[in-house]
C-alpha positions as a printed NumPy array, in Angstrom:
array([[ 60.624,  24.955, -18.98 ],
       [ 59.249,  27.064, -15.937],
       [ 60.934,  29.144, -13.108],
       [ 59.223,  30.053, -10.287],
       [ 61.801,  30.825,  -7.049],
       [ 64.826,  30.182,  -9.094],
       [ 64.044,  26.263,  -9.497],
       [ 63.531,  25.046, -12.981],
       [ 60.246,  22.879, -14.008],
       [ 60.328,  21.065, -17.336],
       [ 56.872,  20.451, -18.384],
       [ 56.041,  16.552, -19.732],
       [ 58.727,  15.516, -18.892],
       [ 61.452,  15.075, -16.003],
       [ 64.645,  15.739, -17.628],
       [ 65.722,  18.64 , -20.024],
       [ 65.131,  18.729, -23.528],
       [ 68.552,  16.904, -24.847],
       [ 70.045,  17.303, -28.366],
       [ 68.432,  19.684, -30.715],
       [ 68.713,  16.753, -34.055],
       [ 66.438,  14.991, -31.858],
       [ 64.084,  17.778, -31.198],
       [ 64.197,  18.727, -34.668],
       [ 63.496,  15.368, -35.911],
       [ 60.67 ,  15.186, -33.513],
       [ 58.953,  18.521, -34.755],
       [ 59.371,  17.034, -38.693],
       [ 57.224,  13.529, -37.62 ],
       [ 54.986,  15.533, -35.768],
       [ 54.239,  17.792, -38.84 ],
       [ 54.419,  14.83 , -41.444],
       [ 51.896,  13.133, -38.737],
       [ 49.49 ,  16.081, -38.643],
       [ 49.672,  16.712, -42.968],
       [ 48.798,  12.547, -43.311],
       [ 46.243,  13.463, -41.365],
       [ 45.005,  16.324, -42.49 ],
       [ 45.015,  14.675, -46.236],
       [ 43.54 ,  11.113, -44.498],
       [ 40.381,  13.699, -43.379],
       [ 40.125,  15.122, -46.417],
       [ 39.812,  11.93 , -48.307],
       [ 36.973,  10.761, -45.9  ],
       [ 35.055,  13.955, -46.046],
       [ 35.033,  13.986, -50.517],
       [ 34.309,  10.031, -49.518],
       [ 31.464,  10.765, -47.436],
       [ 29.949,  14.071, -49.812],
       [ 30.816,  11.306, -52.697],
       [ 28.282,   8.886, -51.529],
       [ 25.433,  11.547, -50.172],
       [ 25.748,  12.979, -53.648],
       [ 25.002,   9.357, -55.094],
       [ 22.464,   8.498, -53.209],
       [ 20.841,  12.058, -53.377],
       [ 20.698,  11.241, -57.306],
       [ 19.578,   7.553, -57.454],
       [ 16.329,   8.85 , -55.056],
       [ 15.69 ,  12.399, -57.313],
       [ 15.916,   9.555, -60.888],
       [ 13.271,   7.107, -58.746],
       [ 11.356,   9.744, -57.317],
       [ 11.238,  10.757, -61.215],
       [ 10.316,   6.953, -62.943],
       [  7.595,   6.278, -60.429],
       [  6.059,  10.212, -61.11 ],
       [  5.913,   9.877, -64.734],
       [  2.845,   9.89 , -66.061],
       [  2.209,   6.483, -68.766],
       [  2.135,   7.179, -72.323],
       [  0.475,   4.198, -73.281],
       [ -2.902,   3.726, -75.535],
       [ -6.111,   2.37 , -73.531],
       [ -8.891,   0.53 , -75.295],
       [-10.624,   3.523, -75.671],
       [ -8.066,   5.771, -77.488],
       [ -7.671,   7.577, -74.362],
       [ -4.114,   8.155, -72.725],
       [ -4.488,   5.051, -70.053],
       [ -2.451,   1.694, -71.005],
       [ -4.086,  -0.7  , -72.565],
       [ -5.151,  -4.198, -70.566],
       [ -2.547,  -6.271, -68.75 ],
       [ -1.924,  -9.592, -70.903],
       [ -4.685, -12.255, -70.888],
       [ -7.203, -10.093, -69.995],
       [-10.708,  -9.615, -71.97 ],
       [-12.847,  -6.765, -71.936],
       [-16.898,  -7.907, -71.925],
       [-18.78 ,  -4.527, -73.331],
       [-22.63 ,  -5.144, -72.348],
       [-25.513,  -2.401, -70.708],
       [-26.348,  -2.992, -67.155],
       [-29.384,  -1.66 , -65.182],
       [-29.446,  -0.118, -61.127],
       [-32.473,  -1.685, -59.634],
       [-32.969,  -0.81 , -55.855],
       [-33.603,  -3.473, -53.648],
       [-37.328,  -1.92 , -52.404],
       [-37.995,  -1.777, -56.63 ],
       [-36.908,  -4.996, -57.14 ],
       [-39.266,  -6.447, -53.718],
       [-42.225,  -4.247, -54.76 ],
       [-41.811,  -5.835, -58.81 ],
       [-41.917,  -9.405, -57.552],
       [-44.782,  -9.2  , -55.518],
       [-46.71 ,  -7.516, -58.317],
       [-45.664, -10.777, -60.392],
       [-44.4  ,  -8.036, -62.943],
       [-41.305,  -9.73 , -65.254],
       [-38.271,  -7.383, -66.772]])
């Protein structure tokens, strides 16, 4: 309620606040309104850190299994894995001839 003049204003509303019960009861649902919601925020926030804490996790562990290094034997003894299933390794000696070698041999009818 204002007073300005000698007139009296109620604010929101047109009349004057009536019985005091009903003002009282008003103020307790208000306050039960604003603790539900208070708690209702709460439970969405530890939702919300919940899940970024999750997924924060589950991309450190794959971050982790596709860094690790194999520990598998290779063919050689070394520390590579060994040949995917099926496949055959062909050991054998191989020689680098240029192409201008290789021209210049044939002409000289020379044979390897």
């Amino acid at each position: 309620m204002v007073v300005m003049n000698g007139r009296h204003f109620f604010l929101g509303n047109s009349r004057a606040p009536g019985n005091p019960i009903a003002q009282a009861l008003s103020l307790l649902v208000f306050a039960v309104l604003l603790v539900g919601a208070v708690f209702m925020g709460a439970i969405v926030l530890a939702t919300l850190v919940g899940l970024a804490v999750i997924a924060y996790l589950a991309l450190r562990v794959r971050a982790w299994w596709l860094g690790r290094k194999p520990r598998g034997r290779g063919p050689n003894g070394g520390g590579g894995p060994g040949p995917a299933k099926g496949i055959r390794y062909i050991e054998g000696e191989y020689e680098v001839i240029s192409a201008d070698a290789d021209a210049s041999r044939r002409r000289s009818g020379q044979r390897h």
